[in-house]
Each structure stands twice: as C-alpha cells, then as structure tokens.
C-alpha positions in Angstrom: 6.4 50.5 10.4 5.6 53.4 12.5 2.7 54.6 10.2 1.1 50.8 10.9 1.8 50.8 14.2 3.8 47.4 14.3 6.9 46.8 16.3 9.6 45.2 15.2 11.4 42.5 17.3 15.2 42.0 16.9 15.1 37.9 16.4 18.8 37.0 15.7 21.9 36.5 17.8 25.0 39.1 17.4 26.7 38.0 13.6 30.4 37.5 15.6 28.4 35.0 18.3 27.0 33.0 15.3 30.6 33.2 13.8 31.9 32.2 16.7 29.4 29.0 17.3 30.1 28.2 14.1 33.7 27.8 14.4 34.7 26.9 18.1 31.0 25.7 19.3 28.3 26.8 21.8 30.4 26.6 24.4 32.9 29.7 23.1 29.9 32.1 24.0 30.3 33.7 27.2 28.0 32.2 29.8 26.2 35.8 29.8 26.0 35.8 26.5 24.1 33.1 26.0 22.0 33.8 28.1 20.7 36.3 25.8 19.7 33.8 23.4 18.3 30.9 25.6 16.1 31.2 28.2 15.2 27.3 29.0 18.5 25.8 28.7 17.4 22.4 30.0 14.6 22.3 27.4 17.4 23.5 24.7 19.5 20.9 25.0 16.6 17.8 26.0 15.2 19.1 22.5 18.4 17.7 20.9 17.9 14.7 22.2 14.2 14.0 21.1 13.1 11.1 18.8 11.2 14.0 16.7 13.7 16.1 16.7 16.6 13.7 15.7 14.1 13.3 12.8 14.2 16.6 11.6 17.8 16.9 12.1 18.5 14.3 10.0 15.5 14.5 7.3 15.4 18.3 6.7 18.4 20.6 9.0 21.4 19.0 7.6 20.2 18.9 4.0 21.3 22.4 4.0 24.8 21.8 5.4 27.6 23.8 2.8 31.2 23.8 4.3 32.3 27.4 4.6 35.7 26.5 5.0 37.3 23.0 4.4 37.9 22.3 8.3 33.5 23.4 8.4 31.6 20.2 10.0 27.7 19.7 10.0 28.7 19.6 13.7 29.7 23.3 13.7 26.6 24.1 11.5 24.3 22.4 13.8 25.1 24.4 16.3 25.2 27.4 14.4 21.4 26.4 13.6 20.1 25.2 16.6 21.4 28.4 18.3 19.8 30.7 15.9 16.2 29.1 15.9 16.4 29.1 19.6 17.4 32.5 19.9 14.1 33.5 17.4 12.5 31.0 19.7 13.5 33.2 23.0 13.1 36.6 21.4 9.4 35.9 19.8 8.2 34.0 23.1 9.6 36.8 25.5 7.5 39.7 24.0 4.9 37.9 22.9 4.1 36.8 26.6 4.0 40.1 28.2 1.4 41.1 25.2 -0.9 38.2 25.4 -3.3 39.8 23.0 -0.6 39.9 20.1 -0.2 38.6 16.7 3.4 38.1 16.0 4.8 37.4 12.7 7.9 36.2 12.0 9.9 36.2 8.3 12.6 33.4 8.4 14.0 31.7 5.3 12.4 28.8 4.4 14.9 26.1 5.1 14.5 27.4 9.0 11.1 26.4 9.3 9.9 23.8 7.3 9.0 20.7 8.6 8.6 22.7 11.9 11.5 22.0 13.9 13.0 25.7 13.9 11.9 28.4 15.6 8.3 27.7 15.0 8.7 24.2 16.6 10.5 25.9 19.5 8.1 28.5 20.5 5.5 26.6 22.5 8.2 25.7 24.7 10.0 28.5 25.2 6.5 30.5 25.8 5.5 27.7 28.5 9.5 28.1 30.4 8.9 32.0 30.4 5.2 31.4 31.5 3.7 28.6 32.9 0.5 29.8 32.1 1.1 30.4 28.5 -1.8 28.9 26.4 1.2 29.4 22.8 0.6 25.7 21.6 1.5 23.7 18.3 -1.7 24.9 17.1 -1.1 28.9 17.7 2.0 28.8 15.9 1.0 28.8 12.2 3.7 27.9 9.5 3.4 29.3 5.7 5.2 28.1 3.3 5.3 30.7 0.0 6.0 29.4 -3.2 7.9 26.4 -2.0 9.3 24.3 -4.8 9.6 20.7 -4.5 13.3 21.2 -4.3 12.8 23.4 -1.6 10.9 20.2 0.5 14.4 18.2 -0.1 11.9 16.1 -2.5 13.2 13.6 -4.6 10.9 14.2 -7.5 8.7 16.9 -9.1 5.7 16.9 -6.2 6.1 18.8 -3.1 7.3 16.5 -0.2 4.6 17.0 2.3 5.9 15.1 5.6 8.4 13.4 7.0 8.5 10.6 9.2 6.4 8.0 6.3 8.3 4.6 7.3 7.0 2.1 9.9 10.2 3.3 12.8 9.6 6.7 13.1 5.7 7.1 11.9 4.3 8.1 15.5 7.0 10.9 15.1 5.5 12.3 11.0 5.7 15.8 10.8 4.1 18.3 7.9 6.1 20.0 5.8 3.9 23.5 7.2 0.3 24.4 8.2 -0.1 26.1 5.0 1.3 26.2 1.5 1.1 29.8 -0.6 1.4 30.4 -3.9 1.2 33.4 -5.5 0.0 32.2 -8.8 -1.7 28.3 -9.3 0.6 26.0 -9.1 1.3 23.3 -11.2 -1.3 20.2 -10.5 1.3 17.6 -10.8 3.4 19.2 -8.1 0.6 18.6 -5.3 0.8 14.5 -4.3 -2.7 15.0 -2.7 -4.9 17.9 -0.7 -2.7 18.3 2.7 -6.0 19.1 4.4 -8.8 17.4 2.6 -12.1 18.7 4.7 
C-alpha cells in the first residue's frame, strides 16, 4: 500500500462492540464508545425512521437475517447492521472531509450496499453533520456492484433485480440496485431485464 501511496482507513467498529450490539443492543455500548462510531446521532436514528429507508430494511437488509443462536432476533441483527454501516459511514466521511481532494474507496460485501442504504447511502449525511459545507452528495458516492448474481439482488427469477420500490405505495421512494454493475466476463443476456442506463 505504501509503494502506491494509499492509506488505508480502519472502517469497522471493535468485533466485541458488534458482538455485544448483537446480543444486548445498541444501548450495551458505552456512551463513549459509541461515540466512536456515530458522529450524527440525531441523523442516525431519524434515518430509521425514513419512508426510504423502512424500504430498504424491509426489501433488501433483513433478507440476509441468519439466527446465530436460537434466542438471535432480526431485531438484534438490525442493530448489528445499522451500527456497522454507520460506523463505515463515520469513518469514510471524517477523513474524507479534512482531504477534500480525495478519492476514497471502500470494499464492503455486497449485501451492505446494494440497493444503497448502507454505508454508501449514509455518507452524504454524515459528510454534511461533520461539515456543513461538504459538497459529498448522492451523486459523489458511486456504488459498483461486481459480478452480482440475480440471487445476490434477492431476485425472484433468473434476471438481475434492478430496483426496489416498483409498486404504486412506495414508488416516489424506488431505489437502484447500484450506479454500476461489473462483470468480469459478459454476462448472460437473459439475466439483464433492460439497460439500467439507456443514453
């Protein structure tokens, strides 16, 4: 990393904190402690309470819900989640404001970002709490999908699912599945619908 002169930026919160969210709640983190992990506190918790986020907690987080124990809720694992994609959130925004010049990339599993309501959804806000002056927007945060399997979309059938949000209730809140989908070798026509971008 040194040779290419990159930096790398330590994204996640401690393993026992996660541990700990996951089996007593957010609350069981010392006040300093969390701290660490989330900067805008208000804007952490009126994020939960979004019509578009609600969305994507329904529609995409809790898809990936596996009990690791048998008293495990998706209650516990939300909170395990929405901690961690904040905490990427926090760490990304915070050095990424004090080097406004910066490209910052960021190498989350797949399930944390799609649909954009991880830490990619989260950065814009976080970057606009640290500094009010930020110009980090929706449309500077870029989200690339590699090799994503229709599976992987939580589709129901062999094409990619490219939003969510499609019925008449929740259309003004549709959300792409990523600004960009990557494949390393030509994927299979019949697993694109349609162009996601058609200019």
């Amino acid at each position: 990393m040194k040779e290419k002169q990159l930096s790398p930026i330590a994204c996640s919160p401690e393993y026992e904190d996660l541990k700990l969210v996951r089996t007593q709640g957010l609350e069981a983190i010392p006040a300093e402690r969390r701290e660490n992990y989330v900067s805008d506190i208000q804007g952490f918790i009126d994020q939960t309470q979004s019509p578009k986020f609600k969305l994507y907690t329904s529609r995409s987080l809790v898809k990936d819900f596996v009990p690791l124990t048998e008293d495990d809720t998706v209650k516990d694992f939300f909170a395990e989640r929405i901690l961690l994609d904040e905490c990427i959130a926090t760490r990304v925004s915070l050095w990424a404001v004090l080097r406004p010049d910066s490209l910052v990339c960021v190498v989350v599993p797949f399930n944390t970002v799609r649909y954009l309501g991880g830490s990619n959804g989260r950065i814009p806000r976080v970057s606009r709490f640290l500094s009010p002056d930020s110009v980090i927007d929706e449309d500077l945060v870029t989200t690339i999908l590699i090799n994503p399997s229709a599976e992987e979309t939580l589709s129901q059938t062999r094409y990619l699912r490219l939003e969510i949000g499609t019925s008449p209730d929740v259309l003004q809140y549709q959300t792409k599945v990523a600004d960009y989908l990557w494949f390393s070798t030509m994927p299979k026509v019949n697993m694109l619908p349609r162009m996601m971008n058609e200019r």
